[in-house]
ZADO-1210 file (C-alpha; in nm, 4 decimals, padded with zeros to 6 digits):
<atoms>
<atom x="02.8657" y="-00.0562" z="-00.2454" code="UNK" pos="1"/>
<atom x="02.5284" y="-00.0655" z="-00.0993" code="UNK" pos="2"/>
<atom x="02.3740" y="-00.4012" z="-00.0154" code="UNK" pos="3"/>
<atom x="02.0279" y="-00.2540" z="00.0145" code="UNK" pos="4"/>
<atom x="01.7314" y="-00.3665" z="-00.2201" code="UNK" pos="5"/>
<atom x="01.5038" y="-00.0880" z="-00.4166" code="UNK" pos="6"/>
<atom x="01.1732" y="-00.2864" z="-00.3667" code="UNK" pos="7"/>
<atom x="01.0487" y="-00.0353" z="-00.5907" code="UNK" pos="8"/>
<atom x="01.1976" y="-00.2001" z="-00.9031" code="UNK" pos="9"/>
<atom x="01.0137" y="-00.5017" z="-01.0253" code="UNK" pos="10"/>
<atom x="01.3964" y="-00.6134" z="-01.1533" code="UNK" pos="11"/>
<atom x="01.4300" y="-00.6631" z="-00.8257" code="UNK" pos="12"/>
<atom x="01.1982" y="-00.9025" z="-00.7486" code="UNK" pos="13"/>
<atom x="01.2570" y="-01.0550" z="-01.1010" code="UNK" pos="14"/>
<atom x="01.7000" y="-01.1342" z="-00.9800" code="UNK" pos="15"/>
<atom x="01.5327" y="-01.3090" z="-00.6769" code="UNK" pos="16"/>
<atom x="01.2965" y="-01.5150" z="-00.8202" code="UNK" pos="17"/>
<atom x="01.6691" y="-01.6070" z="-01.0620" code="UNK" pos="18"/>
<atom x="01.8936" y="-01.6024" z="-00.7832" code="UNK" pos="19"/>
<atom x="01.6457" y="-01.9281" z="-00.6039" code="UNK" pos="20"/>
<atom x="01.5963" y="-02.0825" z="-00.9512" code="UNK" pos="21"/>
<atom x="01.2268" y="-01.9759" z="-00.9176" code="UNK" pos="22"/>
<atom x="01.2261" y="-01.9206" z="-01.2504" code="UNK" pos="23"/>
<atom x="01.2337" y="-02.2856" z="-01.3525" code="UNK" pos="24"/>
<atom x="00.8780" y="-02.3293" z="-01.2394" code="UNK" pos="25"/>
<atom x="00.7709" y="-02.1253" z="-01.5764" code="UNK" pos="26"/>
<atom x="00.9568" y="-02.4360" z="-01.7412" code="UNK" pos="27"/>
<atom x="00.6681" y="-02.6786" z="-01.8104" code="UNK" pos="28"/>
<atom x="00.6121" y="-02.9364" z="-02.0724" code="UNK" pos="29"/>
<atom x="00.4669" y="-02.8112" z="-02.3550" code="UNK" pos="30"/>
<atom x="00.0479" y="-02.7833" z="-02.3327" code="UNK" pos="31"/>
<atom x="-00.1304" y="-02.6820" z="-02.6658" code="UNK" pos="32"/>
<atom x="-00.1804" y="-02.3461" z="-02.6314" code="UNK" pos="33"/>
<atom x="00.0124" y="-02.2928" z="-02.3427" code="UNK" pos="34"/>
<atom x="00.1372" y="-01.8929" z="-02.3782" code="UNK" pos="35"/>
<atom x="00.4409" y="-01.9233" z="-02.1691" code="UNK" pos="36"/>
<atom x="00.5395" y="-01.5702" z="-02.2501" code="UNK" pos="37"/>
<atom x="00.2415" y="-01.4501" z="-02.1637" code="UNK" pos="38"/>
<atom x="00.1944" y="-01.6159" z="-01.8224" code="UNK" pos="39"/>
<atom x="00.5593" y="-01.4290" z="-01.7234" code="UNK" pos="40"/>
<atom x="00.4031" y="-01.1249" z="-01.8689" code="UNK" pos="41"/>
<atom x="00.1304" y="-01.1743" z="-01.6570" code="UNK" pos="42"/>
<atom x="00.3792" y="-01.2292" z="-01.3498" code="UNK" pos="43"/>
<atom x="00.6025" y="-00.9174" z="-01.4343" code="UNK" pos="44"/>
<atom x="00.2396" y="-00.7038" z="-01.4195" code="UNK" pos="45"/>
<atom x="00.2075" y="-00.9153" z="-01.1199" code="UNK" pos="46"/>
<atom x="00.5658" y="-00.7722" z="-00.9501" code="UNK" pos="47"/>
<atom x="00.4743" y="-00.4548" z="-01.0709" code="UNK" pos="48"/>
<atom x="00.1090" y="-00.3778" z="-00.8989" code="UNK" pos="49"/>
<atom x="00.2681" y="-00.4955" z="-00.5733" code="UNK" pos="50"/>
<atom x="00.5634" y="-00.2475" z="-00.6420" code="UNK" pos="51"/>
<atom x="00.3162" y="00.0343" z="-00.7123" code="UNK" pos="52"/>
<atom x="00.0774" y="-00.0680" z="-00.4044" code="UNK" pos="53"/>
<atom x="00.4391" y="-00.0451" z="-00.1901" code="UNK" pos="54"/>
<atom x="00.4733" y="00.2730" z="-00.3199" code="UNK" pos="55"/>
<atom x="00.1454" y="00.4685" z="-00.3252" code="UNK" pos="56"/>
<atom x="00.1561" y="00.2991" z="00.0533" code="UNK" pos="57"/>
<atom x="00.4873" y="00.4440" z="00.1387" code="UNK" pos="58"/>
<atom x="00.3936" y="00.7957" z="00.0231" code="UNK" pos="59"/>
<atom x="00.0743" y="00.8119" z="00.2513" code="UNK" pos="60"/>
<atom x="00.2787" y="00.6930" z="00.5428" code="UNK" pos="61"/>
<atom x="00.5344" y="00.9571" z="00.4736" code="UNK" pos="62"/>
<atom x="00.2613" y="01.2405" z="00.4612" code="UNK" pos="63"/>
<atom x="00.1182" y="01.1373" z="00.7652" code="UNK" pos="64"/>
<atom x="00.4430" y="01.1012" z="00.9365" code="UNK" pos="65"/>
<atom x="00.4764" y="01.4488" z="00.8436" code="UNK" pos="66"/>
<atom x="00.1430" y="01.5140" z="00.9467" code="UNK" pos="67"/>
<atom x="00.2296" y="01.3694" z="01.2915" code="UNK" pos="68"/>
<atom x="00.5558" y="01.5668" z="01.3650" code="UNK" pos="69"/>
<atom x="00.3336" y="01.8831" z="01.2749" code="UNK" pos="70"/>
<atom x="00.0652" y="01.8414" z="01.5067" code="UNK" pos="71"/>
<atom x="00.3396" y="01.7555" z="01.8055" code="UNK" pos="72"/>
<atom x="00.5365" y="02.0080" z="01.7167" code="UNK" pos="73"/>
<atom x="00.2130" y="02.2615" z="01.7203" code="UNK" pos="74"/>
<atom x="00.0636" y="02.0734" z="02.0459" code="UNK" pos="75"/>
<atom x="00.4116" y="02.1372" z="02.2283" code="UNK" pos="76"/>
<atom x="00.3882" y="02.4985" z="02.1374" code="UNK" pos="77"/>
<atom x="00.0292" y="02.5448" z="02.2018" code="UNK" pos="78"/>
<atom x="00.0775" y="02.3589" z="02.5593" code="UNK" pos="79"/>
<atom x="00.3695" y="02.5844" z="02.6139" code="UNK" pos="80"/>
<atom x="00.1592" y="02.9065" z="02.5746" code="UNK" pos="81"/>
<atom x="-00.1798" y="02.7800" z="02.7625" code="UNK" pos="82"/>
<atom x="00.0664" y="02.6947" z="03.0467" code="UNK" pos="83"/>
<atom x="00.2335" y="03.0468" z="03.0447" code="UNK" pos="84"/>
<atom x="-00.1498" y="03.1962" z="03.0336" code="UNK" pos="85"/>
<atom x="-00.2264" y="02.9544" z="03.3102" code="UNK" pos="86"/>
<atom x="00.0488" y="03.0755" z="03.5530" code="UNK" pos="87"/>
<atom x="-00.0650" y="03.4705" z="03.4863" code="UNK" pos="88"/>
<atom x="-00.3987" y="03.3792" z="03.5852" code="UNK" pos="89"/>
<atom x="-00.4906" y="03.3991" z="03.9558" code="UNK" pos="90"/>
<atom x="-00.6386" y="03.0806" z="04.1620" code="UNK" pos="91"/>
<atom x="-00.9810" y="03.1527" z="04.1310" code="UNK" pos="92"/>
<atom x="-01.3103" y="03.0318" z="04.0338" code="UNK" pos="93"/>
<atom x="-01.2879" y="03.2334" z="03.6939" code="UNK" pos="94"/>
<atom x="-00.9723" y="03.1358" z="03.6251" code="UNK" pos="95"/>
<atom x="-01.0321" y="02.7603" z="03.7038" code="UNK" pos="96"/>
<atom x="-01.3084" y="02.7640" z="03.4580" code="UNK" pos="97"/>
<atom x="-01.1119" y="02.9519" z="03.1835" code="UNK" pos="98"/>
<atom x="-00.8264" y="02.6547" z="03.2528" code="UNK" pos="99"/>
<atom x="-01.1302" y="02.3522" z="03.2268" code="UNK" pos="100"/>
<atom x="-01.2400" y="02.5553" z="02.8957" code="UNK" pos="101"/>
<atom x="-00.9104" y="02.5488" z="02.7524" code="UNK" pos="102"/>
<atom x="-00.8388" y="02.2136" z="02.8210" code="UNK" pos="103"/>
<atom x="-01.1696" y="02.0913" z="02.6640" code="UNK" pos="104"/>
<atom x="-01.0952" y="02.2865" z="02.3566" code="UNK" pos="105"/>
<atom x="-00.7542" y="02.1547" z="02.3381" code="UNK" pos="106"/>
<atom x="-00.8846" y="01.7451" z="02.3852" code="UNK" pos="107"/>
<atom x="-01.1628" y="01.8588" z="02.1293" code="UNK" pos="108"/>
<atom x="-00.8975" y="01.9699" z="01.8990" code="UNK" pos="109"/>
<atom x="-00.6281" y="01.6930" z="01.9779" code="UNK" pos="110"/>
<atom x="-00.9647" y="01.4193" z="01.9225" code="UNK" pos="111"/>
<atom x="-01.0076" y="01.5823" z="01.5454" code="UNK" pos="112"/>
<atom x="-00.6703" y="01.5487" z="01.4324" code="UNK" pos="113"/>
<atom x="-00.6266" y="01.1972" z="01.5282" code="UNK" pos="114"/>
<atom x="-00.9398" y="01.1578" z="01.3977" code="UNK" pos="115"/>
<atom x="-00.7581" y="01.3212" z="01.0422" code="UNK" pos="116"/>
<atom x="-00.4511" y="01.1025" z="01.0924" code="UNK" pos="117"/>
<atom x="-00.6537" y="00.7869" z="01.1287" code="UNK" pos="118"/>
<atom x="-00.8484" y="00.8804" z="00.8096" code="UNK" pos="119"/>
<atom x="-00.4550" y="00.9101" z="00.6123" code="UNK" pos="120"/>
<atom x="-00.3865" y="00.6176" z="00.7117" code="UNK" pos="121"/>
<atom x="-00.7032" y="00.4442" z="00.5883" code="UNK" pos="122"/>
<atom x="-00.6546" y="00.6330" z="00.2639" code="UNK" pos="123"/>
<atom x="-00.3175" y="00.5075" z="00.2235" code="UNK" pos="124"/>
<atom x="-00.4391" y="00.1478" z="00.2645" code="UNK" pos="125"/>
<atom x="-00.7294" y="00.1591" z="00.0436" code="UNK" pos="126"/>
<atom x="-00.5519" y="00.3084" z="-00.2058" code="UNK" pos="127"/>
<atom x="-00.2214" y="00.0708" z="-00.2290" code="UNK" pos="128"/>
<atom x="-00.5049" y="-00.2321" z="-00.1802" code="UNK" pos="129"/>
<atom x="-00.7084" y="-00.0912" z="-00.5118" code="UNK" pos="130"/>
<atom x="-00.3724" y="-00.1341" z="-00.6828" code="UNK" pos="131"/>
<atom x="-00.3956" y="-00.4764" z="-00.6165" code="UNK" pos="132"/>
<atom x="-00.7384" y="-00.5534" z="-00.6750" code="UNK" pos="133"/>
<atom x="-00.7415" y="-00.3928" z="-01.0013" code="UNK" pos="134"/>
<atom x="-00.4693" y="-00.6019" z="-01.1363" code="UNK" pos="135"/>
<atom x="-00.6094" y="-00.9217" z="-00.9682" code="UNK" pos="136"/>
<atom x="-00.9336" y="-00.8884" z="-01.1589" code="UNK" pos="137"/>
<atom x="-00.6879" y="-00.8714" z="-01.4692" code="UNK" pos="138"/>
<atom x="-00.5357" y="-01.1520" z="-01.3501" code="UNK" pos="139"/>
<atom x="-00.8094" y="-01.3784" z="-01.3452" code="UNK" pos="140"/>
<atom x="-00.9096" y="-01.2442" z="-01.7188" code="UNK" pos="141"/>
<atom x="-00.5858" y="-01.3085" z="-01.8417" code="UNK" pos="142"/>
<atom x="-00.6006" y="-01.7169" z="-01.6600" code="UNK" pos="143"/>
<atom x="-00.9222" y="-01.6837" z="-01.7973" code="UNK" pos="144"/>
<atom x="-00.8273" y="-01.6488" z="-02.1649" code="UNK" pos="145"/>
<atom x="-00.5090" y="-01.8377" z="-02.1351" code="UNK" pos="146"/>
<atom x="-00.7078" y="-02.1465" z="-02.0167" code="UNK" pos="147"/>
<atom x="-00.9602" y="-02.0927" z="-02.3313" code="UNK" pos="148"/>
<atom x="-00.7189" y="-02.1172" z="-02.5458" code="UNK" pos="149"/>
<atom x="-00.5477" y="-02.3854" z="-02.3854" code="UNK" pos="150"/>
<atom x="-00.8644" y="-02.5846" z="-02.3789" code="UNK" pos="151"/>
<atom x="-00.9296" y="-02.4987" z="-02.7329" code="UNK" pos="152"/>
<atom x="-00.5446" y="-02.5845" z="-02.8566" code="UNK" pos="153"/>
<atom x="-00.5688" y="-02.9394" z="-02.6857" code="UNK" pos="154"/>
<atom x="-00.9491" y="-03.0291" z="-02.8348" code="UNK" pos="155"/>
<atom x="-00.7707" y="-02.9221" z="-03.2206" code="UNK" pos="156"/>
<atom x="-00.4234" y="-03.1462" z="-03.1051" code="UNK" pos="157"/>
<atom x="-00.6927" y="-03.4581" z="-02.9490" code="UNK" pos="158"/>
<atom x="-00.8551" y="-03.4552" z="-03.3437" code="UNK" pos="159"/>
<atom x="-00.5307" y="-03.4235" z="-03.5348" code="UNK" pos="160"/>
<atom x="-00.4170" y="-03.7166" z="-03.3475" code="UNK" pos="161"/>
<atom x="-00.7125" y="-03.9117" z="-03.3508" code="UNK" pos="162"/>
<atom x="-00.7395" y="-03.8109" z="-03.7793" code="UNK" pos="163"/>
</atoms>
């Protein structure tokens, strides 16, 4: 049996906030309007954004890791051949120049694709971190309503009881 955790499943996250009796802080004395259903709602959507961002995060990563083996494995081939060219060439001022030439073209090249790599990985971020700013701004709507009606449930119990 595996001990390993899929942090990909918002259950997951939900049996460890059980397993440390987190989920006692979602116990509170009843407040007027106090939706405590909704605020674990709210918490599950939480989970599940940072489970998405996680994932849309991983799957850039992983393309760029592939990314990265590609280019080595292409740069060690490339390298390979230029140095076989290089060792037909004879020592001379022609062939000096053609070596220079080739090895600017090559650091041109090699500058590009980290350049490409660099630009995955931003790509990767901004995309998991859009995840997460999308369902903050939710967030705060939802806290938003959920204190209205709070607000609005405790003015209606303060002039029942004062009636």
């Amino acid at each position: 049996m595996s001990t390993e955790k899929n942090w990909f499943d918002p259950n997951t996250y939900i049996d460890l906030m059980k397993q440390n009796d987190l989920t006692k802080m979602f116990e509170m004395p009843n407040v007027p309007g106090m939706d405590t259903e909704m605020l674990t709602e709210a918490q599950k959507k939480n989970v599940q954004a940072i489970v998405d961002a996680n994932r849309v995060a991983s799957e850039g990563y992983q393309a760029l890791f592939k990314k990265q083996v590609e280019i080595l494995q292409n740069g060690v081939t490339e390298l390979s051949d230029a140095m076989k060219e290089a060792s037909t060439q004879p020592m001379s001022t022609e062939g000096y120049e053609k070596r220079v030439e080739m090895a600017k073209a090559h650091f041109e090249k090699s500058v590009g694709m980290f350049n490409e790599l660099s630009e995955s990985a931003r790509k990767a971020n901004e995309d998991a971190m859009a995840i997460i700013q999308a369902r903050f701004s939710e967030g705060v709507e939802e806290m938003k309503n959920l204190a209205s009606t709070s607000m609005t449930a405790m003015k209606e119990t303060g002039t029942k009881k004062a009636a």
